[in-house]
N, CA, C and O atoms as CSV, one atom per row, in Angstrom:
chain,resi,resn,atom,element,x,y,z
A,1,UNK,N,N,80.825,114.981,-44.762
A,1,UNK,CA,C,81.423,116.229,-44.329
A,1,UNK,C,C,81.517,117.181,-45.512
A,1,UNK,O,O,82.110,116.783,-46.515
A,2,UNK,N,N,81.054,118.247,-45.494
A,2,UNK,CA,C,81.404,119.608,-46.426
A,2,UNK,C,C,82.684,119.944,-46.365
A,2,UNK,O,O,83.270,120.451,-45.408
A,3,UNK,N,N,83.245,119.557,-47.741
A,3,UNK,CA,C,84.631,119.558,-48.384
A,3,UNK,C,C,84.830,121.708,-47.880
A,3,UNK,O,O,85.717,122.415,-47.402
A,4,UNK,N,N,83.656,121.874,-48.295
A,4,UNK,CA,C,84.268,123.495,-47.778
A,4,UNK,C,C,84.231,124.355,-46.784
A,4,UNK,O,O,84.450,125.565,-46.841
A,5,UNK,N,N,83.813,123.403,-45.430
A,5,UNK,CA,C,84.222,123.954,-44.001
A,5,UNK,C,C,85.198,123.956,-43.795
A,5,UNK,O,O,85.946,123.138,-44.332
A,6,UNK,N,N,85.677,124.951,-42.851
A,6,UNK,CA,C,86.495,124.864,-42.247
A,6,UNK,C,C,86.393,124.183,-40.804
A,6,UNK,O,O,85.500,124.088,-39.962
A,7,UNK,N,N,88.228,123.589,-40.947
A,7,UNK,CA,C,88.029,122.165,-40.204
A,7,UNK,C,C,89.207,122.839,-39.367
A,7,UNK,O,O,90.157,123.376,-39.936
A,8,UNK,N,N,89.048,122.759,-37.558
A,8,UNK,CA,C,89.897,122.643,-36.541
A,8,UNK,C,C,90.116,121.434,-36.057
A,8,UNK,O,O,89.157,120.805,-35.613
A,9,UNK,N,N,91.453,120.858,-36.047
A,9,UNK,CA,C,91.740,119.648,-35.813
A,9,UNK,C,C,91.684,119.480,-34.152
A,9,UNK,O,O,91.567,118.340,-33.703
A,10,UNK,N,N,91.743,120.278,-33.513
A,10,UNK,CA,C,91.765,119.654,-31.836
A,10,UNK,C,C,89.739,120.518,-31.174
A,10,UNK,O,O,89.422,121.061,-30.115
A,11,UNK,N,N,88.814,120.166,-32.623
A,11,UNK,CA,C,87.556,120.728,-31.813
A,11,UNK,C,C,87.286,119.442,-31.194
A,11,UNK,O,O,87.095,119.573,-29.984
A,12,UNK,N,N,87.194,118.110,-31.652
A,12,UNK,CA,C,86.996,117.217,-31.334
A,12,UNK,C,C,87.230,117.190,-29.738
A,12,UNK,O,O,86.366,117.283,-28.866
A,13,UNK,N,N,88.472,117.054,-29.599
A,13,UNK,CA,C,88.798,117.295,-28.329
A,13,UNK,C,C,88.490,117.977,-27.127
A,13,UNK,O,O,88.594,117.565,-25.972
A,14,UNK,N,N,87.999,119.348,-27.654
A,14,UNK,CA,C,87.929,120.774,-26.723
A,14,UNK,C,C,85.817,120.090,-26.802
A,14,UNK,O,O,85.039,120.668,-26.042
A,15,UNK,N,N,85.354,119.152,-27.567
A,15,UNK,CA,C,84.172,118.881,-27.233
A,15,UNK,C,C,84.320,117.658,-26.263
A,15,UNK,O,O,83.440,117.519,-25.413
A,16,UNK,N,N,85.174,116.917,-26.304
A,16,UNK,CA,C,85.091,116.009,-24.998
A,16,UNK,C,C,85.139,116.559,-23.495
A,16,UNK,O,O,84.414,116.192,-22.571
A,17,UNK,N,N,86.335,117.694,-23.450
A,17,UNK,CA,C,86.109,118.674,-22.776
A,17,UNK,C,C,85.188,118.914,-22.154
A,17,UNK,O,O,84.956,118.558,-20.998
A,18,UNK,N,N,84.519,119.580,-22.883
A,18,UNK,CA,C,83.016,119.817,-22.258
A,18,UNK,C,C,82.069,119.075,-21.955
A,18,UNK,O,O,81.020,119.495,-21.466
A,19,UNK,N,N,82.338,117.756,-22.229
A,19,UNK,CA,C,81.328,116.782,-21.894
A,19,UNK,C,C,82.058,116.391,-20.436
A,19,UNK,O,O,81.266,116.053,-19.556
A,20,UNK,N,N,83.662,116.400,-20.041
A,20,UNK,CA,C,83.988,116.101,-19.312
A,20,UNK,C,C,83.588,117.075,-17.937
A,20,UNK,O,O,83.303,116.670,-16.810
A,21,UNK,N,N,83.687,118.792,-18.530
A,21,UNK,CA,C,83.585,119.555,-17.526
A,21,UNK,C,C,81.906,120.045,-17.343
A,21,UNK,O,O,81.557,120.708,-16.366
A,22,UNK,N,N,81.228,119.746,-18.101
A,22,UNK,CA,C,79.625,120.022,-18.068
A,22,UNK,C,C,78.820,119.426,-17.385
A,22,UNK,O,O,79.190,118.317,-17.769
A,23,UNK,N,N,77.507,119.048,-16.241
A,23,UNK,CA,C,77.091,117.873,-15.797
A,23,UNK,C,C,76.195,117.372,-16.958
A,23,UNK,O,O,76.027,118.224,-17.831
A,24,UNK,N,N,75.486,115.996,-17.198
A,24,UNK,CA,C,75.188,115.720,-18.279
A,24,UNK,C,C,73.720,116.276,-18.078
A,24,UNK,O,O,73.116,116.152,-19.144
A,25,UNK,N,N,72.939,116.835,-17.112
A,25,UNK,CA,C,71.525,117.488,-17.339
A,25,UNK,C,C,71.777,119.046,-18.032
A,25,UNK,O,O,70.754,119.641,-18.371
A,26,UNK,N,N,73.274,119.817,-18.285
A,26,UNK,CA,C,73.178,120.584,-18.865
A,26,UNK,C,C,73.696,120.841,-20.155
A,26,UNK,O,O,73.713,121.928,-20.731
A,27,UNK,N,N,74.302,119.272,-20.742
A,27,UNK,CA,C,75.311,119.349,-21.802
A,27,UNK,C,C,74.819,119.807,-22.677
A,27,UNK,O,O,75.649,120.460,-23.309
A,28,UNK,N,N,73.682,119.845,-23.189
A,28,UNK,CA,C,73.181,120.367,-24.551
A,28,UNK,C,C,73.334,122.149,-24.305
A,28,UNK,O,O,73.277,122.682,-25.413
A,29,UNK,N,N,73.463,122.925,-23.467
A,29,UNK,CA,C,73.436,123.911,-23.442
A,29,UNK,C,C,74.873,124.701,-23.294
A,29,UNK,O,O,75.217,125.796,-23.740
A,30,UNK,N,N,75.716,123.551,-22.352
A,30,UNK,CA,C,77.227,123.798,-22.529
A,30,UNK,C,C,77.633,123.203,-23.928
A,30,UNK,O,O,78.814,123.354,-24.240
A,31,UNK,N,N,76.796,122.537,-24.824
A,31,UNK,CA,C,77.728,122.672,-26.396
A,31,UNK,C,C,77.488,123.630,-27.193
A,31,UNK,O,O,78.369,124.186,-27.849
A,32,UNK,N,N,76.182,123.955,-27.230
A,32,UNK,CA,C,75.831,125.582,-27.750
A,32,UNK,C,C,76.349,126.660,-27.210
A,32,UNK,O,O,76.291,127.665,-27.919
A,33,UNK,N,N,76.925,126.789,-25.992
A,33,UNK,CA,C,77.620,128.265,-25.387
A,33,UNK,C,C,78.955,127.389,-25.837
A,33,UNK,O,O,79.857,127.791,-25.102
A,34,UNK,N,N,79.314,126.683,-26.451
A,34,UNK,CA,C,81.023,125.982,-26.499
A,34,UNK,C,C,81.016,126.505,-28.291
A,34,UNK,O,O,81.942,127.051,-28.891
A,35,UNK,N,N,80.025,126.224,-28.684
A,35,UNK,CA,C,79.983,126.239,-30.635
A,35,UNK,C,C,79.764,127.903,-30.463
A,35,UNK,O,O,80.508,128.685,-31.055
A,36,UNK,N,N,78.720,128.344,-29.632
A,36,UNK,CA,C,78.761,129.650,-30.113
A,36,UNK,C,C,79.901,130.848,-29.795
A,36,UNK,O,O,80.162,131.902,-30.375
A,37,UNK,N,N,80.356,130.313,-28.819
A,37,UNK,CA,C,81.462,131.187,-28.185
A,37,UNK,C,C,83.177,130.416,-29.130
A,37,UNK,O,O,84.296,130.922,-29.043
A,38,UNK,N,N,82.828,129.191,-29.901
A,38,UNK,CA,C,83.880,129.236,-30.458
A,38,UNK,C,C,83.788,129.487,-31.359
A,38,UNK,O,O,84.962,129.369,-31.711
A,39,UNK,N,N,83.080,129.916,-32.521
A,39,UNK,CA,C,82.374,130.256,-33.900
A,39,UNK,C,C,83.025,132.428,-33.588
A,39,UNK,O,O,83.503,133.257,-34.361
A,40,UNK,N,N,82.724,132.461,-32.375
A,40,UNK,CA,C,82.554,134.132,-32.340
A,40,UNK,C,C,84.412,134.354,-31.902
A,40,UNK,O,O,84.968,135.344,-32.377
A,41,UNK,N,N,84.838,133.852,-31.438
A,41,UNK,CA,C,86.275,134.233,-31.137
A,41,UNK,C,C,87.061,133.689,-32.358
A,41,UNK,O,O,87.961,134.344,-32.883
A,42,UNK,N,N,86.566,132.094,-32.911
A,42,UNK,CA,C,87.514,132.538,-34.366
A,42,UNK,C,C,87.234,133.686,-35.112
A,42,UNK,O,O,88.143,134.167,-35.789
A,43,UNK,N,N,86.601,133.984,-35.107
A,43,UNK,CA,C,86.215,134.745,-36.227
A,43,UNK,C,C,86.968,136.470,-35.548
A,43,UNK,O,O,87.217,137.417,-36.295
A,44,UNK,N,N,87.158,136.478,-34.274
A,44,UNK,CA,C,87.740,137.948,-33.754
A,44,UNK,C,C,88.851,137.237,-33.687
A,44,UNK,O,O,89.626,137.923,-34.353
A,45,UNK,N,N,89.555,136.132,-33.250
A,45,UNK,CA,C,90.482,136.345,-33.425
A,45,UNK,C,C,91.789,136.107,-34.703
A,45,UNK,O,O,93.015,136.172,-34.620
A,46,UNK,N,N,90.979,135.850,-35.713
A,46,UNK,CA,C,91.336,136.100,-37.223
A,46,UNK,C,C,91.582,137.053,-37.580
A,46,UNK,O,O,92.735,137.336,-37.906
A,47,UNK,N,N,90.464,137.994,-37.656
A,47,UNK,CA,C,90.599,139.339,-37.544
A,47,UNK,C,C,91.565,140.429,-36.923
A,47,UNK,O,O,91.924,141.504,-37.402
A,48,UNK,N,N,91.936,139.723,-35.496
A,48,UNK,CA,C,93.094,140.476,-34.710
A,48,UNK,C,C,93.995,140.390,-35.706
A,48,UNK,O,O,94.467,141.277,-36.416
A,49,UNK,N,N,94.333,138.319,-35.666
A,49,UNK,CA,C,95.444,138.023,-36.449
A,49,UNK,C,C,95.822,139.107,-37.089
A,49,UNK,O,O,96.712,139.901,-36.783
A,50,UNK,N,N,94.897,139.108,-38.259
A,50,UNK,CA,C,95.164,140.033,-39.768
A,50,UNK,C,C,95.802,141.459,-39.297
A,50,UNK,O,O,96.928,141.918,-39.489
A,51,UNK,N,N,94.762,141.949,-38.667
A,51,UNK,CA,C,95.242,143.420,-38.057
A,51,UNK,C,C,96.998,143.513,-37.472
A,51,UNK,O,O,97.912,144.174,-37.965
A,52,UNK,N,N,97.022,142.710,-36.416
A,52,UNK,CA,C,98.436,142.528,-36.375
A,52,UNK,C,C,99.281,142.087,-37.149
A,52,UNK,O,O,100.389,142.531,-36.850
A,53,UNK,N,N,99.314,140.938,-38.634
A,53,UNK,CA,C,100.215,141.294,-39.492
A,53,UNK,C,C,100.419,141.964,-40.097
A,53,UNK,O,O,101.438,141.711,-40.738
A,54,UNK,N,N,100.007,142.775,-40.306
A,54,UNK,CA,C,99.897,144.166,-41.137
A,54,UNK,C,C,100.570,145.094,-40.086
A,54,UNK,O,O,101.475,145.774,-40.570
A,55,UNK,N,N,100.353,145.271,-38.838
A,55,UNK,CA,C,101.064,146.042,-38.082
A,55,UNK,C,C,102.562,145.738,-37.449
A,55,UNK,O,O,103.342,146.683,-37.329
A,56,UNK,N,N,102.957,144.394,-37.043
A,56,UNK,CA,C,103.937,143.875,-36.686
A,56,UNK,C,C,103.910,142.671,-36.566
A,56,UNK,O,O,102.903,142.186,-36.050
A,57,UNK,N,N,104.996,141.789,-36.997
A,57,UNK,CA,C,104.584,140.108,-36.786
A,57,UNK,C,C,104.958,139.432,-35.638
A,57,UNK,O,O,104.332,138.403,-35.385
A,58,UNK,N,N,105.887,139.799,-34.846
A,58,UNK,CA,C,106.218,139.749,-33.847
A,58,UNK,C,C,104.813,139.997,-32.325
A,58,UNK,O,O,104.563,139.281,-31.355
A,59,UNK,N,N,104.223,141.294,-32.779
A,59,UNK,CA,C,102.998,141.464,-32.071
A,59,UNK,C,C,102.070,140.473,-32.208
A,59,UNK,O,O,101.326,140.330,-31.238
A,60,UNK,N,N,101.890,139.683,-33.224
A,60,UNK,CA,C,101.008,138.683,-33.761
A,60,UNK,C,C,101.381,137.626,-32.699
A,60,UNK,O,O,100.742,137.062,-31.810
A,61,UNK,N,N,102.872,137.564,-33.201
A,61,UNK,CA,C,103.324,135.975,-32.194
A,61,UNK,C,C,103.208,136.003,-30.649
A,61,UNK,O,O,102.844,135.038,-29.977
A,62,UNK,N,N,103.583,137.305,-30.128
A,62,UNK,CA,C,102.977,137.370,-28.679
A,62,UNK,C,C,101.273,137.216,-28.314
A,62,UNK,O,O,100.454,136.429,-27.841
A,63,UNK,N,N,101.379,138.279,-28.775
A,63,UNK,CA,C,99.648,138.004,-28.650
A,63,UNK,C,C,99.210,136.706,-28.877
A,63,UNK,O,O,98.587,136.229,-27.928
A,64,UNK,N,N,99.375,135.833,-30.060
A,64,UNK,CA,C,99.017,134.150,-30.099
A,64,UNK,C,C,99.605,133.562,-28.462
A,64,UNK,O,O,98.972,133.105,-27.510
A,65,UNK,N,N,100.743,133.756,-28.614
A,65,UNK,CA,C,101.424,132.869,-27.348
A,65,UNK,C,C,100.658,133.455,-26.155
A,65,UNK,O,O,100.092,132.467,-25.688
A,66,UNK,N,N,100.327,134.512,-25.404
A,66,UNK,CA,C,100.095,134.864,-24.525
A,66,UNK,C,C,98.493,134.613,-24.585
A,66,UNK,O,O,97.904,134.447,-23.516
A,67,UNK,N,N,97.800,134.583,-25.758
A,67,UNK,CA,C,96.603,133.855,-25.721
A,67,UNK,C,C,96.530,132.534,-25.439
A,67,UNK,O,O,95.549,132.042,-24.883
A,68,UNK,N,N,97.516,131.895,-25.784
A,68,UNK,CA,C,97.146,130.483,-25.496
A,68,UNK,C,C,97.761,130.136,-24.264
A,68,UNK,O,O,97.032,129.467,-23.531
A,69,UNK,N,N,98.846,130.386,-23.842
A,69,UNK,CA,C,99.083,130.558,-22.066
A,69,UNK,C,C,97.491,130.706,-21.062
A,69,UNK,O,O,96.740,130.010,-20.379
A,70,UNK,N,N,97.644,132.020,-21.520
A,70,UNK,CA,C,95.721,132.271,-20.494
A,70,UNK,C,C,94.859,131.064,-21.093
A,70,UNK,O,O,94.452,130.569,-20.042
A,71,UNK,N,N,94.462,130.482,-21.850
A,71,UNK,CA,C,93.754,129.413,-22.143
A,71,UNK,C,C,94.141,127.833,-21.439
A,71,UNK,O,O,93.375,127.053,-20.873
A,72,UNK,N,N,95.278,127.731,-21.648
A,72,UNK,CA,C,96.189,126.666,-20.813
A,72,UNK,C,C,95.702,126.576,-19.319
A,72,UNK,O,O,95.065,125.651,-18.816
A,73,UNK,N,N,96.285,128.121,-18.518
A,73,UNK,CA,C,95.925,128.074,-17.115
A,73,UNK,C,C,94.154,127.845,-17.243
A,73,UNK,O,O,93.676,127.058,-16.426
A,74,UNK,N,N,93.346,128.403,-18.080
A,74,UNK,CA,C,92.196,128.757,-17.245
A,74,UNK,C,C,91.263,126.959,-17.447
A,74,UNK,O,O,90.211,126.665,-16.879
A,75,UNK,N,N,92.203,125.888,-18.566
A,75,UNK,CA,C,91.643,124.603,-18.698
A,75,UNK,C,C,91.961,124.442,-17.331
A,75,UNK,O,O,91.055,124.285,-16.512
A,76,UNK,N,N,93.447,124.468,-16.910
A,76,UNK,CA,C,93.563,123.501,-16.477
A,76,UNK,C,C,93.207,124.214,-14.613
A,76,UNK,O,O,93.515,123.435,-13.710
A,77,UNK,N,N,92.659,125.474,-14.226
A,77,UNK,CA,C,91.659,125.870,-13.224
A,77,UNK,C,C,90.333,124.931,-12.949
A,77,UNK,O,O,90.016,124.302,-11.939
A,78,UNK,N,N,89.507,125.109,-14.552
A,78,UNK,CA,C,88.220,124.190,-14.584
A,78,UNK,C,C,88.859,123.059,-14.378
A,78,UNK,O,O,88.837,123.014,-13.148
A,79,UNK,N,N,89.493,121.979,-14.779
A,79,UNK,CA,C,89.583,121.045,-14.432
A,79,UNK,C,C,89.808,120.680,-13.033
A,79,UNK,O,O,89.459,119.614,-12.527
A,80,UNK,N,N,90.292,121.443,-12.565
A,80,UNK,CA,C,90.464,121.265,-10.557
A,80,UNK,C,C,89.204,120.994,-10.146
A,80,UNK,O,O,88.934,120.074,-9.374
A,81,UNK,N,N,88.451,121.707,-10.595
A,81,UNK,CA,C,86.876,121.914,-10.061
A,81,UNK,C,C,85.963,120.763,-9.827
A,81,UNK,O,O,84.813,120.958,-9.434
């Protein structure tokens, strides 16, 4: 492992995920729309981050919380499926 990646401790997970919610004739294509779409939102939502501490920290903490609420419901939608 490259000592100088950056490391998310629950990707592991959010990749079982997708093996769970993907059928297996399309998994190779649901891990590339999973890496690329998670590679592109850290990176915007870092950026928000920053923007909002600088503007209010409080705005930061909603915005986190209310991001991860909508993420919560919309797992646990796909998973019904």
């Amino acid at each position: 492992m490259n000592p100088y990646s950056v490391r998310c401790p629950g990707k592991e997970v959010l990749k079982a995920a997708v093996a769970a919610l993907v059928p297996k004739e399309n998994r190779s294509s649901g891990y590339g729309l999973f890496e690329t779409s998670f590679g592109l939102f850290w990176f915007l939502g870092s950026w928000l981050m920053g923007v909002l501490y600088g503007y209010s920290l409080p705005a930061m903490v909603t915005v986190s919380v209310v991001a991860q609420s909508i993420a919560i419901v919309c797992l646990l939608f796909l998973r019904k499926k």
